[in-house]
N, C-alpha and C positions, 0 to 999 in steps of 0.2 A: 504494500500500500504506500504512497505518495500522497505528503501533504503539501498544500501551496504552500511557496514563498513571498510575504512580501517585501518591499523596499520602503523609503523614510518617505518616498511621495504617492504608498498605494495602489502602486500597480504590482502584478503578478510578476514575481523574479524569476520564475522557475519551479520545481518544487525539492523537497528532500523527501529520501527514505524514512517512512515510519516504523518504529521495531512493531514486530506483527506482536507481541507480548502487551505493548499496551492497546494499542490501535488495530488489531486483527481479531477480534473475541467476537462472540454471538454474542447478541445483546437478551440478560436473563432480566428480564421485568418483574418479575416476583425479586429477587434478589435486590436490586434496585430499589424499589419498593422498603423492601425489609429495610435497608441500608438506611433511606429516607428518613422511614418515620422513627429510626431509633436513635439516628442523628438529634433529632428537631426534638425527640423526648428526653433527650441524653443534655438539653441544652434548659429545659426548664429546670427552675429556682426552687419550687414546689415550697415557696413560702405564704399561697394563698391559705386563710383561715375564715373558718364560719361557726358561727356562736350556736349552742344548743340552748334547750330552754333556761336553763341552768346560769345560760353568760348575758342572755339580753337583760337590757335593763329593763322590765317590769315588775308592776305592784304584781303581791303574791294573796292581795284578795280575792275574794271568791266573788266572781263580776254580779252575779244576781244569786238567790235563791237558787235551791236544789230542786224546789216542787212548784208549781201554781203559775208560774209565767207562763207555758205554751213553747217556750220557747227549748233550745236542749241544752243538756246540762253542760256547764261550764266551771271548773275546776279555777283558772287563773290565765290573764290573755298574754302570758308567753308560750303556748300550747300551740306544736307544730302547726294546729290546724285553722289559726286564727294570722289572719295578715299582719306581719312584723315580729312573729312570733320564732323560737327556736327553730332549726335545722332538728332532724330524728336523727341524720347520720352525718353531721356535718365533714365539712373537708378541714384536715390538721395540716399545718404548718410543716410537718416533716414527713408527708407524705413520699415516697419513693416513686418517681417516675423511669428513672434510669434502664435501660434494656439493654440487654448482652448482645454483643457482636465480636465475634471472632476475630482474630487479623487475618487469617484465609480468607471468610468470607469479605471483607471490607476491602483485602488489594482487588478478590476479583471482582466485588460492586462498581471500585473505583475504575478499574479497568475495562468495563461494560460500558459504562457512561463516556469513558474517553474514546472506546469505540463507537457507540452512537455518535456520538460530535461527529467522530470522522467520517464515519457514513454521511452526514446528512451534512458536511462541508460546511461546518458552524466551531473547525479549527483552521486557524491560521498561524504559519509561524511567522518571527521575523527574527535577525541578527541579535538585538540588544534592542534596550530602552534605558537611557540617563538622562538627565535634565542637567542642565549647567547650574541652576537656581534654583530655592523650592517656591517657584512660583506659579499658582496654578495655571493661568492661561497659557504659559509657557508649553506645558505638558497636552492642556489641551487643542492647542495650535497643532500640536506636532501627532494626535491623536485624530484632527479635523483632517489634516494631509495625509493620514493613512488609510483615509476613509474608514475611521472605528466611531459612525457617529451616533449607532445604535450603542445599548448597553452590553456594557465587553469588558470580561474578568482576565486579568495581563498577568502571567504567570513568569517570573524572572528569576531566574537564577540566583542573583543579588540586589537586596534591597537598601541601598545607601538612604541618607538621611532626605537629602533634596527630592528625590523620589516621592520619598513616603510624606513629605510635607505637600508638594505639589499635589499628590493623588487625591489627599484626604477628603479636600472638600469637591471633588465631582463625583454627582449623586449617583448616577450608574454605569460609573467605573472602579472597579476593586484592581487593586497590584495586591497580589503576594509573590512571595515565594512558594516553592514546590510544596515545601512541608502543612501547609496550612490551606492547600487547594482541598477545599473540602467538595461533600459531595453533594451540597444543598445549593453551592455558588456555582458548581458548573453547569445545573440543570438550569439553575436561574437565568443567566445571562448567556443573551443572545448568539456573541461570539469568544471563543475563547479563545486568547492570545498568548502565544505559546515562545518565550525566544531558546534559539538553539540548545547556548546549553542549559538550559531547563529540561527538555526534553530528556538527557542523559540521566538528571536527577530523578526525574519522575521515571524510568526505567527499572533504575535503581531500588528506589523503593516500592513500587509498586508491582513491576516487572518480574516476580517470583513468586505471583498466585497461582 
């Protein structure tokens, strides 16, 4: 498989060899999937809490009579079944959300998805990306002349400072490095921008599912 190349003004340079380890896999959508959602649960805080009858604040009078109203009996209005009233099984603060995922399974999820990109030519590489300054329109000048004007996750080898200052504030553009190419950003964004040696890195690591 051959991925395009491009150049600092957006035209196609030619392409390079893709290793068939990252970019030659069947794409497993159950797998995928799995990979997905145990990312996105593996990232929740699970510090949300909800009050039983016991935490809200209300009177613990007896709202009417037990007999002769018509009406049904009522105990005290922090009773689940009363508006504003306790939770029966409320959600605790240290809830466990966390799901297991193997590191087999997880190179070959990540390796699926970097095959689908390549199928469906939603990877590009290029040489390098630096900025001389960390100043954003700098970056995104040089981003508008590579034709990346759609939302595009730039995968580099090396992340120097000026980089990572310029990057920060354009809304859908992420830079990482290899290490941190998760599997939630490369489904998200449209194109994903791959420079040379990044590619060895991601081989590296990922390249042995």
């Amino acid at each position: 498989m051959e991925l395009k190349v491009l150049n600092a003004q957006g035209q196609e340079a030619g392409t390079t060899p893709a290793p068939a380890a990252l970019f030659g896999r069947d794409f497993n959508e159950a797998l995928v999937h799995q990979l997905v959602v145990a990312y996105q649960a593996n990232a929740r805080q699970g510090t949300r809490a909800q009050k039983d009858r016991e935490q809200v604040k209300h009177s613990t009078k007896k709202p009417w009579r037990q007999k002769g109203t018509g009406r049904a009996r009522a105990g005290m209005t922090s009773s689940p079944l009363w508006r504003g009233g306790g939770r029966i099984f409320p959600n605790s603060p240290d809830e466990n959300f966390s799901h297991k995922v193997n590191k087999k399974m997880y190179r070959a999820g990540v390796c699926s998805i970097l095959s689908k990109l390549a199928a469906d030519n939603r990877i590009v590489v290029i040489d390098g990306l630096t900025v001389d300054t960390p100043k954003t329109k700098q970056l995104a000048d040089k981003l508008k002349a590579m034709g990346l004007t759609n939302s595009a996750l730039i995968i580099t080898d090396a992340m120097d400072e000026n980089l990572f200052l310029a990057s920060r504030n354009l809304k859908n553009v992420l830079v990482v490095e290899p290490r941190y190419a998760d599997p939630v950003s490369l489904i998200r964004y449209a194109t994903v921008v791959v420079t040379k040696p990044a590619i060895a890195k991601l081989e590296e690591m990922w390249g042995q599912a």
